[in-house]
C-alpha positions in Angstrom: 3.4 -24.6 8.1 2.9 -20.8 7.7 2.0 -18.8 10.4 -1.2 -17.1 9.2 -2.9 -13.8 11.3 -6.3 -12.3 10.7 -6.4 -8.9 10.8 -9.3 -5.8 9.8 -8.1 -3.5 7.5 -9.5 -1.1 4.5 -11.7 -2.2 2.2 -11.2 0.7 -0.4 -9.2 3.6 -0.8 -12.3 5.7 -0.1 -13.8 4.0 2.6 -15.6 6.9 4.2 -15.1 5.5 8.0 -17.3 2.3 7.3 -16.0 -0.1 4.9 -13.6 -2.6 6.5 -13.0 -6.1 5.6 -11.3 -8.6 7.7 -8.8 -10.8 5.7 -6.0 -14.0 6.9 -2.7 -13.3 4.9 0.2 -15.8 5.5 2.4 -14.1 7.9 5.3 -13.1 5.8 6.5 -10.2 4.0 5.9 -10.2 -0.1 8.9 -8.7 -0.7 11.5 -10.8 1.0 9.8 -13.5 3.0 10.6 -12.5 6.3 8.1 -12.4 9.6 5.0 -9.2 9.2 5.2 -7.2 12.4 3.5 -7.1 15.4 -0.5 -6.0 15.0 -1.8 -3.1 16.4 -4.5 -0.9 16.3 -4.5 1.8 14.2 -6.4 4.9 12.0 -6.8 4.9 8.0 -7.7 8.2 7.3 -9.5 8.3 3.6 -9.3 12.2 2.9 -12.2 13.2 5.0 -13.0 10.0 7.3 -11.8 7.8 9.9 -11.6 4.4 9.9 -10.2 2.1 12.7 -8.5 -0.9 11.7 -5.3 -2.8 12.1 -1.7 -1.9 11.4 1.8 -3.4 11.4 5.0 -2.6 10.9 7.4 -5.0 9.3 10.9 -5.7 11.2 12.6 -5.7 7.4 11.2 -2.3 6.6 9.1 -3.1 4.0 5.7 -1.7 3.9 2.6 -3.5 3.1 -0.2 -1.2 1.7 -3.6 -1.6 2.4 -3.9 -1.6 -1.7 -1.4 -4.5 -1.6 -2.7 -6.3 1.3 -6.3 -6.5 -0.3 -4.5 -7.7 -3.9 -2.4 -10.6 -1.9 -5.8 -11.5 -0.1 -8.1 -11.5 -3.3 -5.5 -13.8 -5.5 -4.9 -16.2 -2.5 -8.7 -16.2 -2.2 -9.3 -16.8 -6.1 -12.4 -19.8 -6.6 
């Protein structure tokens, strides 16, 4: 079975310090398959607002964007 985290992160590009939205992604990397980092807490910054949410870094250097994170969660959340 897949490890699976819950984590808050950006709702939109532009979410002027408010819009968060809290989403469970399998644990693994898109790109290769490998293990997501460890979650910490973090800052999006949308241009002129704070927002603080959740952040990880993956151990095989790839990076998952907000943008891509909220993609993977929409299409595995598909009814």
């Amino acid at each position: 079975m897949v490890e699976q985290r819950t984590v808050i992160i950006p709702a939109c590009v532009e979410h002027e310090g408010l819009r968060s939205m809290q989403v469970t992604l399998d644990w693994i990397c898109p790109k290769c398959g490998g293990s997501r980092g460890e979650v910490f807490k973090t800052i999006s910054w949308d241009g002129s607002l704070r927002l603080y949410c959740d952040g990880w870094e993956n151990p095989c250097g790839h990076i998952d964007k907000y943008s891509d994170v909220r993609k993977e969660w929409f299409e595995a959340n598909k009814k």
